[in-house]
C-alpha positions as semicolon CSV with decimal commas, in nm:
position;residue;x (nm);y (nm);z (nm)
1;X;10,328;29,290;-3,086
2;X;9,999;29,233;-2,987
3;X;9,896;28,926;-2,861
4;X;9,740;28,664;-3,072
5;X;9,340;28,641;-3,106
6;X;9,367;28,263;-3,157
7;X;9,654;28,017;-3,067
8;X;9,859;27,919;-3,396
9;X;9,852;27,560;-3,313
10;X;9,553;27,439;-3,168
11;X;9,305;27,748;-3,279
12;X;9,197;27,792;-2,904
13;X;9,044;28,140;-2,864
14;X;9,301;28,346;-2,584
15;X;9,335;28,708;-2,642
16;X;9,020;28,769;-2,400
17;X;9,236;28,643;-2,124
18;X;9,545;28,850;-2,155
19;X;9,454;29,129;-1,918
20;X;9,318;28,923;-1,673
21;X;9,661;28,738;-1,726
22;X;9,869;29,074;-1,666
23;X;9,681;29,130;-1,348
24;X;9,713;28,789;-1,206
25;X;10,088;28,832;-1,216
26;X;10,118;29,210;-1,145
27;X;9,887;29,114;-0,795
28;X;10,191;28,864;-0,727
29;X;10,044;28,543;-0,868
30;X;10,359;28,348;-1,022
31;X;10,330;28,297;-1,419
32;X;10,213;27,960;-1,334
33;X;9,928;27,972;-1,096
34;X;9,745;28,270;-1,333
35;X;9,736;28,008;-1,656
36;X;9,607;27,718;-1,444
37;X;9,381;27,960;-1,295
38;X;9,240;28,120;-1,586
39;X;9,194;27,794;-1,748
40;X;9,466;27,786;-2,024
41;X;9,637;27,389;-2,024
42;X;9,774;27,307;-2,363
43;X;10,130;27,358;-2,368
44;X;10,104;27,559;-2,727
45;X;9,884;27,803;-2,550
46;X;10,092;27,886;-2,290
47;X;10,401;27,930;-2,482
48;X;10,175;28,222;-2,668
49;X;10,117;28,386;-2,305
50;X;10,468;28,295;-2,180
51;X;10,662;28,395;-2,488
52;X;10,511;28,707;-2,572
53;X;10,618;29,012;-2,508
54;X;10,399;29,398;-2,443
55;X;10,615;29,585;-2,717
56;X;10,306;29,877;-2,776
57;X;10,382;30,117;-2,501
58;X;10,721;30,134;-2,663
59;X;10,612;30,173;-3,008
60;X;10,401;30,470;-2,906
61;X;10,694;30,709;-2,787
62;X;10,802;30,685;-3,133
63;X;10,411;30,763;-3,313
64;X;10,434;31,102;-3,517
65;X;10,132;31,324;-3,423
């Protein structure tokens, strides 16, 4: 799945912020401390970040060439 250009509920712009998002966490940053840093609040927003899930890298080991 690929993340969401817009939340569903509120219709707050967020898909800009996903990488950013990745690397805040991959650099050790807890899940946390990258949303309130990267400005997201609203708890529907953060349930888009928090409940999605990077499914693409495992779609493409199954794309016929």
């Amino acid at each position: 799945m690929i993340i969401p250009i817009r939340c569903f509920s509120c219709g707050k712009p967020f898909a800009h912020l996903y990488e950013k998002y990745k690397n805040l966490v991959k650099d050790g940053k807890t899940q946390k401390e990258a949303l309130d840093e990267l400005g997201i609040t609203r708890m529907c927003c953060r349930a888009q970040f928090l409940g999605h899930s990077d499914v693409l890298p495992l779609i493409n080991k199954f794309k016929k060439y």
